[in-house]
C-alpha positions in Angstrom: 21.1 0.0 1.0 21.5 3.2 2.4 20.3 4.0 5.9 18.1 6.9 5.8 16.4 6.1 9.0 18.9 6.8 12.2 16.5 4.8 14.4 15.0 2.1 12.4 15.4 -0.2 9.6 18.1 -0.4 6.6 16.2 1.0 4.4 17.0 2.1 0.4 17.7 5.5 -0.6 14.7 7.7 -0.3 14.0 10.9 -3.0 11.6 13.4 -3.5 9.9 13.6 -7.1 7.7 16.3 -8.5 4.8 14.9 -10.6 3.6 17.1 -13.2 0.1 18.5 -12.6 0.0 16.2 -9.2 2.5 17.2 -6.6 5.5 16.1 -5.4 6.0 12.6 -3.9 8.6 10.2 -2.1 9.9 7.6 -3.4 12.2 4.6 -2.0 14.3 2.8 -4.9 16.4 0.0 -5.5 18.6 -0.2 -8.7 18.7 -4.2 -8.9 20.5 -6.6 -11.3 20.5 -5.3 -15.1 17.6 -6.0 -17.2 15.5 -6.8 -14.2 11.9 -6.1 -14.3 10.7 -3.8 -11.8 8.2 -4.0 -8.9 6.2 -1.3 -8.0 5.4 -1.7 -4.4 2.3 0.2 -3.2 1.6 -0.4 0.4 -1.1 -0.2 2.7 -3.4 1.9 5.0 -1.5 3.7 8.0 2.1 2.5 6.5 4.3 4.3 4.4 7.1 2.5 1.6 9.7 2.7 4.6 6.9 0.7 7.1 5.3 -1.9 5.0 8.4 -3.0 3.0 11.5 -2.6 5.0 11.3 -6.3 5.8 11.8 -7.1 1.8 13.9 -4.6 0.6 16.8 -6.9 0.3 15.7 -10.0 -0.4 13.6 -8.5 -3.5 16.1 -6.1 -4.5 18.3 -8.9 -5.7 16.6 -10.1 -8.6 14.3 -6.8 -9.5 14.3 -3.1 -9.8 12.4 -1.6 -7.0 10.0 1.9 -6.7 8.3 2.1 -3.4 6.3 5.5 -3.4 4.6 6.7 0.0 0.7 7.2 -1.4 -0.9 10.7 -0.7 -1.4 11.9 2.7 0.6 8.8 3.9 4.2 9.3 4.9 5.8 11.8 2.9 3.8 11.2 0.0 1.6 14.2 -2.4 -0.5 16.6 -0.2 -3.7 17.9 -1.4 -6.8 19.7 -0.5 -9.1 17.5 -2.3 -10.6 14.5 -0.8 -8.8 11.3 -0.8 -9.6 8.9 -3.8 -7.7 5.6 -4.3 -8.3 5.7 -8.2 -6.4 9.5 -7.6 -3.3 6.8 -6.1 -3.5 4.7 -8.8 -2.9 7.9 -11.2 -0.4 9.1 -9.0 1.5 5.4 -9.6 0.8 5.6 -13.3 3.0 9.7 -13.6 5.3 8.0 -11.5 6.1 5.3 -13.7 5.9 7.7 -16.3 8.7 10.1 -14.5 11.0 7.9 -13.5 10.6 5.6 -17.0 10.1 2.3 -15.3 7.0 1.3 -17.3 5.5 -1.3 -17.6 6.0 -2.8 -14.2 4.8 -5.7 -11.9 2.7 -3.9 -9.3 2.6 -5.6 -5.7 -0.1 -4.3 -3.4 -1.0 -4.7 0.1 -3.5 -4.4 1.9 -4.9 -0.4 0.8 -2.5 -1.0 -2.0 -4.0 -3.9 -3.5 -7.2 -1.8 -4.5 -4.7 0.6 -5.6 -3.0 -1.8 -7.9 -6.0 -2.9 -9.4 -7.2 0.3 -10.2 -3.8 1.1 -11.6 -4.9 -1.9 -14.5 -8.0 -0.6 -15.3 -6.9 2.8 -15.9 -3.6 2.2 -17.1 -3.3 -1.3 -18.5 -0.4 -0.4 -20.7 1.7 0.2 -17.9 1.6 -2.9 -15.8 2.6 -6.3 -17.0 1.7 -8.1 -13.8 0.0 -8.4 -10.6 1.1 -9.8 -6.9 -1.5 -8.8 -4.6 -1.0 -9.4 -0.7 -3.3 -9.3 2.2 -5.9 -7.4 0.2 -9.3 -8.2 -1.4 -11.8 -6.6 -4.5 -13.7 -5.7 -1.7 -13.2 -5.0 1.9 -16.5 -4.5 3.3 -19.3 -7.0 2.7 -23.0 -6.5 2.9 -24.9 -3.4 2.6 -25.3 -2.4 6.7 -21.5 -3.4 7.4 -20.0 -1.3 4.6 -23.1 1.7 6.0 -21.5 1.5 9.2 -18.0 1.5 8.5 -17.9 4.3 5.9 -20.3 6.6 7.7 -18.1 6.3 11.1 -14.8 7.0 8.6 -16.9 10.2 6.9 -17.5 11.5 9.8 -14.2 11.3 11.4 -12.8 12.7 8.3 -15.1 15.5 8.0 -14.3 16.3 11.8 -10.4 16.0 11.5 -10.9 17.9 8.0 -12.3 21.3 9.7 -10.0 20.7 12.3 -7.3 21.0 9.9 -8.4 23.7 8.1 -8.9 25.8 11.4 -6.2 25.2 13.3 -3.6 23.0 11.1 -3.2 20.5 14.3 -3.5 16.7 13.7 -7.2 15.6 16.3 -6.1 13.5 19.2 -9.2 11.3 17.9 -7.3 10.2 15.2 -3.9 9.8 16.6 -5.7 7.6 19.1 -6.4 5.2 16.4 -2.8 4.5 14.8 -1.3 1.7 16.0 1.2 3.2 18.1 2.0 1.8 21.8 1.3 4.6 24.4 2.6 3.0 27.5 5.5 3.5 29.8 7.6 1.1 28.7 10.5 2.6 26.7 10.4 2.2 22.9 13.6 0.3 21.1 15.1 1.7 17.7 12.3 0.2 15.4 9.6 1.5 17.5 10.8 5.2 17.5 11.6 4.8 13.8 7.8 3.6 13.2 6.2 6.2 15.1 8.1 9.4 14.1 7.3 7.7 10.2 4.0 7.3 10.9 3.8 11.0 12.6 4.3 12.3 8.7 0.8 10.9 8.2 -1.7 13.3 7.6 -4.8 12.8 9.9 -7.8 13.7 7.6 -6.6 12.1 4.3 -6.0 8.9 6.8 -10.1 9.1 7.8 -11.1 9.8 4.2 -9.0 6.4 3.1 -10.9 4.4 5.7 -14.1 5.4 3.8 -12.7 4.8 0.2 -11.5 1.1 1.2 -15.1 0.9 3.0 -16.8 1.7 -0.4 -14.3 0.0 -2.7 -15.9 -3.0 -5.1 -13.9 -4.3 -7.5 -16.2 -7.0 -8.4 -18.4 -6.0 -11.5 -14.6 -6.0 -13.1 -12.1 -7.7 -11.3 -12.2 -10.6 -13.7 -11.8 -9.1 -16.5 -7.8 -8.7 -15.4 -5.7 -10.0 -18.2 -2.1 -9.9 -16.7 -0.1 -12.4 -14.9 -1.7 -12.6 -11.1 -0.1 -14.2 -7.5 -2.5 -13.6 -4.9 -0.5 -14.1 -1.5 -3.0 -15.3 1.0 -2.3 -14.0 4.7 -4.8 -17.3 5.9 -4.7 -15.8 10.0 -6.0 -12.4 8.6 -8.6 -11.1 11.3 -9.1 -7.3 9.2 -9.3 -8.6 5.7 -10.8 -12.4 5.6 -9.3 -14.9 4.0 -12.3 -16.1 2.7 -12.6 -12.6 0.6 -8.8 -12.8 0.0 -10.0 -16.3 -1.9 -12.6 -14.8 -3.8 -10.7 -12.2 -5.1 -7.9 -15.2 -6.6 -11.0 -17.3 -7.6 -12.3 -14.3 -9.7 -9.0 -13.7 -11.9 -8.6 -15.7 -14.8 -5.4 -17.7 -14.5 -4.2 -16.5 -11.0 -1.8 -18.2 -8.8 -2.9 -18.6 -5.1 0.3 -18.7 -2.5 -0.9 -18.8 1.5 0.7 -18.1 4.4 0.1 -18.7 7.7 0.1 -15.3 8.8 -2.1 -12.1 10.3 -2.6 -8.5 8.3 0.9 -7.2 10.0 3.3 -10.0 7.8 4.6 -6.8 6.4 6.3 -6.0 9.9 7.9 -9.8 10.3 10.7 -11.1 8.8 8.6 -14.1 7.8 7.5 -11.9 5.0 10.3 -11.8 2.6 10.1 -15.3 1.7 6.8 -15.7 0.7 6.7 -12.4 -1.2 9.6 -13.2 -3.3 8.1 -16.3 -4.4 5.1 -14.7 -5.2 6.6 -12.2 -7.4 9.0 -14.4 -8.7 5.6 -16.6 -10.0 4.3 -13.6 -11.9 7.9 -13.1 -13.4 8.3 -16.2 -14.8 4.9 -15.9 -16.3 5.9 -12.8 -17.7 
C-alpha cells in the first residue's frame, strides 16, 4: 500500500491511464498473489475508487488482483462534454480492462456501480467472468410518478449546473450543497479533509446528470438473462436503495448467492465492510 493521500486513508498506488478514443482516467491498483483473479471494483454515486473502497483495499488485496477506476466526472476519472451515460461507464471499464490486460475479471459494484457492472455484461460479456453486486439494485426508482419526480428535479439541476459550467467554469453552490460534506464549525480530522478535498475533484454537472441516469435505469426486461457467477451483498438497513429491490434484483438472477448485512448505504465508509465483501467475492471465486 502506498499512501497517496497525506490526510486520509492507506490507500494503493494511484495512475493515470489514457483510453484510446475515450480520455484519460485514474486508476487505483493492487498487484495481489500470482495467478489471482482480478476484481474490478466500480464504485458508487458521489465516491471515487479512493472513497468507496479504502475500507477493503487490504483485506481483498490478499487473495486478488485489484483495478479500482474513478468513473467519469467522479474523482479524477474521464472528462467529457457529452452528457453522462452509465452504459458510456460500463464502456469505459471494458477499454480499461482491455489497456491494462486484466480481462476477464470479477466486477464488484456498488451502489451507481452496480448498474454499471451490469451493463458491463451485457455489452461486454466476454470480459467479465463474475458478478458481486453491493448495495445496488436493477432498478432504483419504482413506479412511474417517483422515477418522473426524481429524474426531472436531477435534469434540471444538471441542465442548470451544465450552463453554469459552460459560462463561467465554476462548480453552482446548489450542487455543492448537496454532497455529503459536514459544513459546521467543528474542526475536521485527517479522513474528513481527505474525503472532502477527494470529493472536491467531482465535477458538478456530470454528478446531476448521474442522478437522472440511475433515476431512469431498468435493468429488468434483462437482468435474468445474466449467465455468470452472481453474490448479491444485501445492505438489509439501506434507507436510499430498499432492500426489498436489493432482493428482487438476487431473486431475478439465475443461480445467485444472497449475503446480508446489517448495515445502511454508507458500509463502504465502515470498517465493517471488509468482511462481508470478501466473502462475497470469495463466493463468486469459488464458483469460478
Amino acid at each position: 500500500m502506498d499512501d497517496v493521500a497525506p490526510e486520509g486513508p492507506l490507500l494503493p498506488l494511484g495512475r493515470r491511464v489514457d483510453l484510446p478514443g475515450r480520455g484519460r482516467t485514474f486508476v487505483r491498483e493492487v498487484e495481489g498473489p500470482p495467478g489471482a483473479p482480478t476484481l474490478l471494483l466500480l464504485h458508487g454515486w458521489i465516491a471515487s475508487a479512493g472513497l468507496n473502497w479504502f475500507q477493503v483495499y487490504e483485506t481483498l488485496g490478499r487473495h486478488f488482483r485489484i483495478i479500482a477506476p474513478d468513473l467519469r466526472g467522479h474523482g479524477r476519472g474521464i472528462r467529457a462534454l457529452r452528457r453522462f451515460r452509465l452504459a458510456d461507464c460500463a464502456d469505459d471499464a471494458a477499454a480499461l480492462i482491455d489497456e491494462l490486460d486484466a480481462g476477464p475479471v470479477i466486477a464488484v459494484g456498488y451502489s451507481m456501480g452496480g448498474p454499471v457492472s451490469q451493463l458491463l455484461w451485457k455489452r461486454h460479456p466476454e470480459k467479465v467472468r463474475g458478478l458481486v453486486l453491493c448495495a445496488t439494485g436493477h432498478s432504483f426508482v419504482k413506479g412511474g410518478r417517483e422515477r418522473y419526480v426524481f429524474t426531472t428535479t436531477m435534469a434540471t439541476l444538471a441542465a442548470t449546473t451544465r450552463m453554469g459550467q459552460l459560462a463561467a467554469h465554476v462548480p453552482s453552490r446548489s450542487v455543492q450543497r448537496l454532497m455529503p460534506i459536514r459544513q459546521d464549525r467543528v474542526r475536521p480530522n485527517s479522513l474528513q479533509r481527505w474525503a472532502a478535498a477527494e470529493m472536491r475533484r467531482h465535477d458538478p454537472r456530470v454528478l446531476m446528470e448521474a442522478g437522472h441516469a440511475i433515476g431512469n435505469y431498468d435493468a429488468a426486461p434483462w437482468i435474468g438473462d445474466i449467465d455468470v457467477p452472481t453474490t448479491v451483498l444485501v445492505t438489509t438497513e439501506d434507507r436510499a436503495i430498499q432492500p426489498e429491490t436489493q432482493l428482487d434484483m438476487a431473486r431475478s438472477i439465475k443461480g445467485s448467492e444472497i449475503h446480508l448485512t446489517k448495515h445502511g448505504h454508507v458500509l463502504c465508509a465502515r470498517p465493517e465492510f471488509a468482511p462481508p465483501l470478501a466473502d462475497a467475492c470469495a463466493s463468486v471465486a469459488e464458483r469460478l
